[in-house]
TORKEZA-49009 format. One record per residue (C-alpha): residue number from 1; z, y, x. Coordinates in steps of 0.02 Angstrom, whole numbers, plus 50000, padded with zeros to 5 digits. Last residue first. Example, Ala and Ser with C-alpha at 12.3 -4.5 7.8 and 13.67 -1.06 7.14 Angstrom:
<sites>
@k = 2, up = 50357, north = 49947, east = 50684
@k = 1, up = 50390, north = 49775, east = 50615
</sites>
This chain:
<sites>
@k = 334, up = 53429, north = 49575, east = 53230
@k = 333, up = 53447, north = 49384, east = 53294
@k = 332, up = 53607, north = 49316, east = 53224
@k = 331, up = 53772, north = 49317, east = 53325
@k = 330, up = 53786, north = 49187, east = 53441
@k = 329, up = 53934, north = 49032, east = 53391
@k = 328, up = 54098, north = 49019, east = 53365
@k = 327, up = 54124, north = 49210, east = 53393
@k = 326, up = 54232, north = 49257, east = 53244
@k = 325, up = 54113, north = 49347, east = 53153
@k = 324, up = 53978, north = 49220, east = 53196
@k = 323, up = 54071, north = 49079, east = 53129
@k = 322, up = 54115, north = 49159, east = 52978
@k = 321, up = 53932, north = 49190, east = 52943
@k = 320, up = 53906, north = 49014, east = 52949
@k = 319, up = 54054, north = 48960, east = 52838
@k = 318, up = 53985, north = 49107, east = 52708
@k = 317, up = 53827, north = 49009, east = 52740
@k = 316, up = 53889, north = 48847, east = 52685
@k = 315, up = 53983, north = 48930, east = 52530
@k = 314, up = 53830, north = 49002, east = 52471
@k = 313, up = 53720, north = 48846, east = 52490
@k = 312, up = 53847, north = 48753, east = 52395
@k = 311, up = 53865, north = 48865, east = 52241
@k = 310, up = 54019, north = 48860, east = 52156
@k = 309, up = 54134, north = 48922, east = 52252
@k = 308, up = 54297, north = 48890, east = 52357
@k = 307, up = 54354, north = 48938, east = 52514
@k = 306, up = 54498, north = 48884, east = 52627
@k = 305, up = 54520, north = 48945, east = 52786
@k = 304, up = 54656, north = 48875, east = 52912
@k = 303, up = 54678, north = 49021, east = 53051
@k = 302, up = 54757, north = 48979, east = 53236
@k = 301, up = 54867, north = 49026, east = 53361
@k = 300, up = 54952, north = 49166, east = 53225
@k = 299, up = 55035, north = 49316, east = 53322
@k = 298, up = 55083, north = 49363, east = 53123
@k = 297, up = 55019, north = 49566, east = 53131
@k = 296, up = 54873, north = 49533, east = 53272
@k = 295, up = 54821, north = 49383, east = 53179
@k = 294, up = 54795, north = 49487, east = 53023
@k = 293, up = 54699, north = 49645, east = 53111
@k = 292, up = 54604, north = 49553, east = 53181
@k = 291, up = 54544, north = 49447, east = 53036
@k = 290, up = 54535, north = 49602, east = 52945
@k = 289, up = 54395, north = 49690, east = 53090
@k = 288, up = 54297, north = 49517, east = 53081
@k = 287, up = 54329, north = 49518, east = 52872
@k = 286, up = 54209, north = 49676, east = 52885
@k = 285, up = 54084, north = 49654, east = 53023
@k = 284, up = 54050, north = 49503, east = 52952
@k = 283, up = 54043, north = 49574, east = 52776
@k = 282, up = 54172, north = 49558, east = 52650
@k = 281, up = 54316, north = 49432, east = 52587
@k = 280, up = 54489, north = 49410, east = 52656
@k = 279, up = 54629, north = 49382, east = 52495
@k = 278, up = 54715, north = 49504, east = 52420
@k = 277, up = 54633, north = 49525, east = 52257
@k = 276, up = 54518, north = 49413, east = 52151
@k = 275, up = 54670, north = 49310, east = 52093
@k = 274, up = 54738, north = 49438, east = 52015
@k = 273, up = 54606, north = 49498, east = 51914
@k = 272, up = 54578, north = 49334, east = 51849
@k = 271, up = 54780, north = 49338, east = 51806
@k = 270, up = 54740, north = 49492, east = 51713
@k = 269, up = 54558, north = 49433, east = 51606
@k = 268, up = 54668, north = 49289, east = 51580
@k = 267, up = 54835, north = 49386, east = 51500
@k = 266, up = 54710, north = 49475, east = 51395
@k = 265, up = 54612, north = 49346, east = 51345
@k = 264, up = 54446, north = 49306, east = 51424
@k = 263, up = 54256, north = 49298, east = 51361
@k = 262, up = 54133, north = 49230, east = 51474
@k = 261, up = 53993, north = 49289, east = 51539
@k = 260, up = 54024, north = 49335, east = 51716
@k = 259, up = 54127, north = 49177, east = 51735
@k = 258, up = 53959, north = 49093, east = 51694
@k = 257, up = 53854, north = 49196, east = 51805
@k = 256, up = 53983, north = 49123, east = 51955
@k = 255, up = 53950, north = 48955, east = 51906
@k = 254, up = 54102, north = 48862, east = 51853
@k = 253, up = 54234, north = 48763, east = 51957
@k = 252, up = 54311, north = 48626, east = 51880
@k = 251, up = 54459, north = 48636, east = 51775
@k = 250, up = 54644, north = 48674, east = 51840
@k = 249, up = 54769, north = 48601, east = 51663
@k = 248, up = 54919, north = 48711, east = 51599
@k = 247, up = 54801, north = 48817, east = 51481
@k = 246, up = 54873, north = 48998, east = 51531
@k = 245, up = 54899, north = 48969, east = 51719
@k = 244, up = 54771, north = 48855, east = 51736
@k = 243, up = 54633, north = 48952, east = 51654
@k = 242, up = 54680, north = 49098, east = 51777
@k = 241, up = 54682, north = 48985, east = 51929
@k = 240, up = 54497, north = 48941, east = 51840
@k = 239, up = 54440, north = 49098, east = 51850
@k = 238, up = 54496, north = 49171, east = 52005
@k = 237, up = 54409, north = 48993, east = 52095
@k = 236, up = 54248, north = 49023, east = 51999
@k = 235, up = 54254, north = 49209, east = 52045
@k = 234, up = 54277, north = 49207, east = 52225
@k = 233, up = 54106, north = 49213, east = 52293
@k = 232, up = 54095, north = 49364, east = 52195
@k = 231, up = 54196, north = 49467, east = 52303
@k = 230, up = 54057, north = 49397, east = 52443
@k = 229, up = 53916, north = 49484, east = 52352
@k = 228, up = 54021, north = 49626, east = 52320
@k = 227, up = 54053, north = 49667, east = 52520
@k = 226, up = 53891, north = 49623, east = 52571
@k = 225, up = 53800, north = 49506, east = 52653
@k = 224, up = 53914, north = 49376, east = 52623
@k = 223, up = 54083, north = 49300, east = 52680
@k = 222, up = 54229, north = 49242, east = 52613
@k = 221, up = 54402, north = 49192, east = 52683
@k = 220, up = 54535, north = 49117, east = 52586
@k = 219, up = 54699, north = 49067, east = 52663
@k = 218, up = 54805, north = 48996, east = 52822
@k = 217, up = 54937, north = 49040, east = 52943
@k = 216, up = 54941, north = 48917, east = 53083
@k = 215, up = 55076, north = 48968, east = 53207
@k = 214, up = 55133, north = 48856, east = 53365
@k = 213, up = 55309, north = 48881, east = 53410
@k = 212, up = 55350, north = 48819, east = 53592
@k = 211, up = 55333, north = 48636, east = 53666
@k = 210, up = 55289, north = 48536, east = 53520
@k = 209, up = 55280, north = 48350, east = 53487
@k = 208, up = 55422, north = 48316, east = 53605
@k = 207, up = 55525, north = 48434, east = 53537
@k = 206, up = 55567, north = 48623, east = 53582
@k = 205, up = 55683, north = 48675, east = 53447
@k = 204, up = 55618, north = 48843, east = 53332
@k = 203, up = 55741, north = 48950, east = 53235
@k = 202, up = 55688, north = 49128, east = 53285
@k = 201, up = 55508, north = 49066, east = 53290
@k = 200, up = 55500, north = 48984, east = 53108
@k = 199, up = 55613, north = 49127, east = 53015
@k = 198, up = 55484, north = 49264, east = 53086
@k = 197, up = 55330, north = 49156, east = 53037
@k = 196, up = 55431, north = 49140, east = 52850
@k = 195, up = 55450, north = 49310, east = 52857
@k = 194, up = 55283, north = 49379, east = 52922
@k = 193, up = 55209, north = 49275, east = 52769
@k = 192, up = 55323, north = 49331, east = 52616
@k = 191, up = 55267, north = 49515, east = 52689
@k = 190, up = 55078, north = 49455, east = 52714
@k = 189, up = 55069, north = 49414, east = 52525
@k = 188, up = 54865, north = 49388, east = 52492
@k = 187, up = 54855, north = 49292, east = 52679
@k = 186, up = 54942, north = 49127, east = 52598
@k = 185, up = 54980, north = 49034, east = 52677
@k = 184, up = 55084, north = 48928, east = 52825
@k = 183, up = 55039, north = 48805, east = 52941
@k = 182, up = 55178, north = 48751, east = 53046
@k = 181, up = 55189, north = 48638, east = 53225
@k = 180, up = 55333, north = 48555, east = 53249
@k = 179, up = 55497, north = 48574, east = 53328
@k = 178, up = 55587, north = 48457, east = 53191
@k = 177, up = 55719, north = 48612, east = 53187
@k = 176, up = 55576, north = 48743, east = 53184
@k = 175, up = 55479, north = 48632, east = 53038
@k = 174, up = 55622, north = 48603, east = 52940
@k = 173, up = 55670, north = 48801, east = 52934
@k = 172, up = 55478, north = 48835, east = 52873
@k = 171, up = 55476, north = 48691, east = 52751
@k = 170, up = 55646, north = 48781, east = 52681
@k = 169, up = 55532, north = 48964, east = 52651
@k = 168, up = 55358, north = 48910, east = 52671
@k = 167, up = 55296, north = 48796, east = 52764
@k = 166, up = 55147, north = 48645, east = 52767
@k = 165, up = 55206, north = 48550, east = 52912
@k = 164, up = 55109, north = 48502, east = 53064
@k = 163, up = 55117, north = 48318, east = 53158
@k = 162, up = 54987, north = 48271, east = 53300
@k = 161, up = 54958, north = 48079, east = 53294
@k = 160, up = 55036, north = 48011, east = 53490
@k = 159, up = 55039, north = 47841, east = 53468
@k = 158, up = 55169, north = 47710, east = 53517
@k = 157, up = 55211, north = 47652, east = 53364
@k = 156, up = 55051, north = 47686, east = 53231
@k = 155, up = 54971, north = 47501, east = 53239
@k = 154, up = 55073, north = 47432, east = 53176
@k = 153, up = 55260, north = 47486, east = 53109
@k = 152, up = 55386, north = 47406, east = 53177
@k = 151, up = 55526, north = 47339, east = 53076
@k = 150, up = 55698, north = 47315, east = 53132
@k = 149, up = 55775, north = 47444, east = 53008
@k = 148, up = 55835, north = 47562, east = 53144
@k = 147, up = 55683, north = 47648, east = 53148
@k = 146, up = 55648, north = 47708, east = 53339
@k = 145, up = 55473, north = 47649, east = 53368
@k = 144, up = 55421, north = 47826, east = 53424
@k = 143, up = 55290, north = 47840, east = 53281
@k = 142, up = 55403, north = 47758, east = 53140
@k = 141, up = 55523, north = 47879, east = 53200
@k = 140, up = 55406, north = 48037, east = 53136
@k = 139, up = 55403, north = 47957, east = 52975
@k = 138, up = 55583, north = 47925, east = 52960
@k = 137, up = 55620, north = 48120, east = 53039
@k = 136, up = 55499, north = 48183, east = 52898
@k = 135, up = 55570, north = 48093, east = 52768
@k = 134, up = 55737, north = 48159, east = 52789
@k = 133, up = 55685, north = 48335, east = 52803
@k = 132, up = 55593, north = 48324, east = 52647
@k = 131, up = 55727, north = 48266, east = 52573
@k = 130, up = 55742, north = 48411, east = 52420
@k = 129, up = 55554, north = 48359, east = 52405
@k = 128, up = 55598, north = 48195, east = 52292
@k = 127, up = 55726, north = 48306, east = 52190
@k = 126, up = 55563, north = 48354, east = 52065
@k = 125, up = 55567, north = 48151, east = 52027
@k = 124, up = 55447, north = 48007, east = 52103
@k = 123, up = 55369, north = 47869, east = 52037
@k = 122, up = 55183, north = 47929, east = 52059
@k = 121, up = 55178, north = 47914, east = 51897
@k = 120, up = 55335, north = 47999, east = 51846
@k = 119, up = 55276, north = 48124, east = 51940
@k = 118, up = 55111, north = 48139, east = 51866
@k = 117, up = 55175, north = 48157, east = 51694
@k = 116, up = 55320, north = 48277, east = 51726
@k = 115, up = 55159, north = 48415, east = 51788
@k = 114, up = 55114, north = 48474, east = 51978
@k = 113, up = 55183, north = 48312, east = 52071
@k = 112, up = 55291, north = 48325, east = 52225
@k = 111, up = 55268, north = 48449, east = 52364
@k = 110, up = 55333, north = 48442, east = 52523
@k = 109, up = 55194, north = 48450, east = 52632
@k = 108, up = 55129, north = 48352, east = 52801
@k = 107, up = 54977, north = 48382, east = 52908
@k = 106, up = 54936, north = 48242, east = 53023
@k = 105, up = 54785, north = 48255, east = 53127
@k = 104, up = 54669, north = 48129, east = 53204
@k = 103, up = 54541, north = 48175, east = 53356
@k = 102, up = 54610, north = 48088, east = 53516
@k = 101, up = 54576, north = 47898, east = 53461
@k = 100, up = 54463, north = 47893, east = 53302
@k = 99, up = 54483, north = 47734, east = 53233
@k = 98, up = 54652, north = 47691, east = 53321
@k = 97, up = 54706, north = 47858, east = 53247
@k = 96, up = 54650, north = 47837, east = 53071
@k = 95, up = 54762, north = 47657, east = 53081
@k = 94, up = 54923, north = 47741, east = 53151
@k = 93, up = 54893, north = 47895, east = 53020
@k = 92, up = 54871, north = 47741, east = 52896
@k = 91, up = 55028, north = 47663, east = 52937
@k = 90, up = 55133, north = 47816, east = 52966
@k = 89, up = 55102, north = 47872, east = 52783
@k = 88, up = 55148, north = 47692, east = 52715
@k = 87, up = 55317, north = 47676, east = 52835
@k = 86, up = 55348, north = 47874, east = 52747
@k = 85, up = 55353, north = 47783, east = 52562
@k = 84, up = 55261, north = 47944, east = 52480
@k = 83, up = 55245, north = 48074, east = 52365
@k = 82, up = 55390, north = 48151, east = 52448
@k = 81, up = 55279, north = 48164, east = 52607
@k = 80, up = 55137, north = 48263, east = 52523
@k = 79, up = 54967, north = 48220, east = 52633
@k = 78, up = 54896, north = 48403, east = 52693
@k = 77, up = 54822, north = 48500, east = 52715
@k = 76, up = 54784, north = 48318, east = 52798
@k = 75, up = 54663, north = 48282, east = 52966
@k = 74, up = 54512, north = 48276, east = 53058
@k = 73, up = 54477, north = 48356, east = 53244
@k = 72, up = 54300, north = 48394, east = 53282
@k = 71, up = 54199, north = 48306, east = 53385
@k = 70, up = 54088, north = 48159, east = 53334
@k = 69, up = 54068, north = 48185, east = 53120
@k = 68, up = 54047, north = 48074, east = 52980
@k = 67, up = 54157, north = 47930, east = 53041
@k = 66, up = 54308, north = 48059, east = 53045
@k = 65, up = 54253, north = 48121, east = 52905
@k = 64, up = 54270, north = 47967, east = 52792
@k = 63, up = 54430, north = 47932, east = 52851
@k = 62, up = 54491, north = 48096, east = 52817
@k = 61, up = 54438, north = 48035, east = 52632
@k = 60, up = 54549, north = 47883, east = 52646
@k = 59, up = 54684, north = 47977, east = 52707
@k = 58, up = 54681, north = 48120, east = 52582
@k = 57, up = 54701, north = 47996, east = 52426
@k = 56, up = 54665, north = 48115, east = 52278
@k = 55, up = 54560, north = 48238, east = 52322
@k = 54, up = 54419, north = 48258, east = 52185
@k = 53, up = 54489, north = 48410, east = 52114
@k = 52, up = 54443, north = 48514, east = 51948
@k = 51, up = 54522, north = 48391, east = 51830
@k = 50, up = 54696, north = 48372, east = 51922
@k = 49, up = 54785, north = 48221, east = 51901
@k = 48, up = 54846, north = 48205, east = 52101
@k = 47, up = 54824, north = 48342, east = 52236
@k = 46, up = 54809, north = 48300, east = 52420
@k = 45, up = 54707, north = 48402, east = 52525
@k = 44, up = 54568, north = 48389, east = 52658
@k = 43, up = 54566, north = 48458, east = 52862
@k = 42, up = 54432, north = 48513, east = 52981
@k = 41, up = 54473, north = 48550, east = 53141
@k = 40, up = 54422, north = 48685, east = 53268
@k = 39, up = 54262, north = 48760, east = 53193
@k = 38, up = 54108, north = 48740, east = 53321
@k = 37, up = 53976, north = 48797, east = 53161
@k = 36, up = 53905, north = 48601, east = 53187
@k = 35, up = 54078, north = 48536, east = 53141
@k = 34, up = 54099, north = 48660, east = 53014
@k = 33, up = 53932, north = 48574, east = 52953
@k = 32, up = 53967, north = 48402, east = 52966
@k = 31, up = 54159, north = 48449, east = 52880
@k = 30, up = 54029, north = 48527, east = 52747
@k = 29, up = 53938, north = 48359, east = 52706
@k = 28, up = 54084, north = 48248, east = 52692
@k = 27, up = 54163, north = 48392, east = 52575
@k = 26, up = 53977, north = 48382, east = 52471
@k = 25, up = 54023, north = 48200, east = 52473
@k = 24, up = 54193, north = 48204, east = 52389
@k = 23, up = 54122, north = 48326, east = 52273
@k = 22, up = 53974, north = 48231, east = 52226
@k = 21, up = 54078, north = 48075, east = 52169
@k = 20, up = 54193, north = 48198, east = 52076
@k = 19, up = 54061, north = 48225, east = 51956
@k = 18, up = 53921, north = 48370, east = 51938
@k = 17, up = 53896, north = 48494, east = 51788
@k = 16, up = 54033, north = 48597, east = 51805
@k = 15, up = 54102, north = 48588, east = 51988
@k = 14, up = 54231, north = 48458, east = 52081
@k = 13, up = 54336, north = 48532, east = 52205
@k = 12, up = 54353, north = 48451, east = 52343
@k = 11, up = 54495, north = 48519, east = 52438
@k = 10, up = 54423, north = 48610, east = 52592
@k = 9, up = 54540, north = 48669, east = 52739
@k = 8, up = 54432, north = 48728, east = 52887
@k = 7, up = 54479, north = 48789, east = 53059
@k = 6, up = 54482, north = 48918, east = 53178
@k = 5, up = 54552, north = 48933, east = 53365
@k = 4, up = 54620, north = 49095, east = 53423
@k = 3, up = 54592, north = 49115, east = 53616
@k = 2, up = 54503, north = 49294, east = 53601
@k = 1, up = 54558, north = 49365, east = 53430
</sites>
C-alpha cells in the first residue's frame, strides 16, 4: 500500500443518551485526532431530517475543523449539489478557502432528500439529481469566472478548491467527463465497485482540475484487538440501518450491550445481519492484509473510512490502530 494516502469520513452521528450538540463536537474532537494519527483529510456529510445525525450544514461544520486543526486537509462527503443553488455552494467553498488557503476540499453528491417531506423542504423534487451534470459544470464555472450571467462570485473566482464527486453508476460517467477526482463506496460489494472504477478510467477527460483518474474508494473499517471485539464495533450502526429499513426513520446510535439485548423481528434480526457483513473489521494485522488486498483489486490512490460506534474511546483507538496498520505512524511498543 506504499504511496496510498488515508482519510476519514465521519458523519456525526448523534448517540442515545447525548444530543446533537455533543456529536458535532465529538466530530471536532476526532478530525483533532485523525489529524494527530497523520490521516490524509478529514471530511463530514450532509444529511437533512435524520434523528441519528447531527450533519446538517457540512460547510459550516468543515468550518469548524478547519479552525480546529493546522494540517490536515478539510472537506464535504460530501455537500449534495441538487440540494443546492450551485452560486451558494461556490460561495462558501470560496469563503472556507480564503480561511484556510491550501487545505479546503470540495466533495460533491447527487443526492436529493431521503423522504417526500424533506424534499419538498429543501424545495427540491427526486428529478433535482437527474442535472447533476449541469450543476456541476455551473459550480465549477463559478470558480473559473466563466458564468455567462454577469455575476461574479466572491471570493471563490480565481481559486483553486479541489473538486471530487461522490460516484456510482451515472456520478461515475459525470465524474470522467468533468475529469475529476471520484470517491466511490462501498467496500461490502467489490463487484458493483470494480465496475464503476472500471467505467471511471475507461471514460476519463484530462481537465484542468485533474490530470489522470484519481480513485477514492471508500467504507467501514474497524479495528480492535481482536477479530470479535472489532465485529462488535459495528453493532450500533447494523442496528439502526436495520431499524431504518423497517421503521422508515435512522435513530441514534445505541450502546453496543443494548443491541445485544434487544429483541428484533425477523426481517430486523436479517437486515442486522446484513449489515454486520462485508465490510473491513479485525485485527491490525488482519484488516492490514484486507486493505491490501482491496487497493491492490481497485488500484485505489486513496481509502475514505467511515466508522461508526457508540463508544468514543473505542472508535478513537480503532482510528489509532488503523494508523499503525497502515503505517501512519510507529507500530506500538511489544
Amino acid at each position: 500500500m506504499a504511496g496510498t494516502r488515508f482519510s476519514v469520513l465521519d458523519r456525526s452521528r448523534i448517540r442515545e443518551g447525548h444530543d446533537a450538540g455533543e456529536a458535532l463536537r465529538d466530530t471536532v474532537a476526532l478530525a483533532r485526532e485523525a489529524e494527530r494519527l497523520g490521516f490524509h483529510r478529514f471530511w463530514v456529510a450532509e444529511h437533512h431530517g435524520v434523528p441519528g445525525v447531527a450533519g446538517s450544514a457540512p460547510t459550516v461544520l468543515a468550518a469548524a475543523v478547519a479552525a480546529a486543526t493546522r494540517t490536515i486537509r478539510v472537506g464535504t462527503g460530501g455537500v449534495m449539489l441538487p440540494n443546492h443553488r450551485p452560486l451558494v455552494v461556490a460561495e462558501q467553498f470560496g469563503v472556507l478557502e480564503s480561511l484556510f488557503p491550501g487545505r479546503i476540499d470540495m466533495g460533491l453528491g447527487r443526492s436529493v432528500g431521503f423522504t417526500g417531506g424533506v424534499r419538498r423542504a429543501l424545495g427540491v423534487g427526486k428529478d433535482e439529481a437527474d442535472d447533476f451534470a449541469g450543476q456541476l459544470e455551473e459550480l465549477l464555472g463559478w470558480f473559473r469566472g466563466t458564468s455567462p450571467t454577469g455575476v461574479h462570485a466572491r471570493p471563490s473566482e480565481g481559486l483553486t478548491v479541489p473538486p471530487f464527486v461522490l460516484a456510482m453508476g451515472e456520478g461515475a460517467r459525470i465524474a470522467a467527463r468533468a475529469g475529476l477526482p471520484m470517491v466511490i463506496g462501498d467496500l461490502r460489494n467489490r463487484e458493483r465497485m470494480l465496475r464503476g472504477i472500471e467505467q471511471y478510467r475507461a471514460a476519463f477527460r484530462p481537465s484542468v482540475w485533474a490530470e489522470r483518474p484519481y480513485v477514492v474508494i471508500s467504507g467501514t473499517v474497524a479495528v480492535a484487538g481482536t477479530a470479535q471485539e472489532a465485529r462488535r464495533l459495528l453493532k450500533p450502526e447494523a442496528w439502526s440501518m436495520a431499524y431504518a429499513r423497517t421503521h422508515g426513520a435512522f435513530p441514534p446510535l445505541p450502546a453496543v450491550e443494548t443491541v445485544e439485548g434487544r429483541a428484533m423481528t425477523g426481517k430486523e434480526r436479517e437486515l442486522y445481519e446484513a449489515g454486520l457483513r462485508g465490510h473491513v473489521a479485525g485485527t491490525e494485522e488482519e484488516v492490514a492484509a484486507e486493505l491490501a488486498r482491496v487497493v491492490g483489486e481497485t488500484g485505489a490512490e486513496e481509502v475514505l473510512v467511515t466508522t461508526s460506534t457508540y463508544g468514543r474511546a473505542a472508535l478513537t483507538d480503532s482510528y489509532g490502530r488503523l494508523a499503525r496498520a497502515v503505517g501512519l505512524i510507529a507500530p506500538a511498543a511489544p
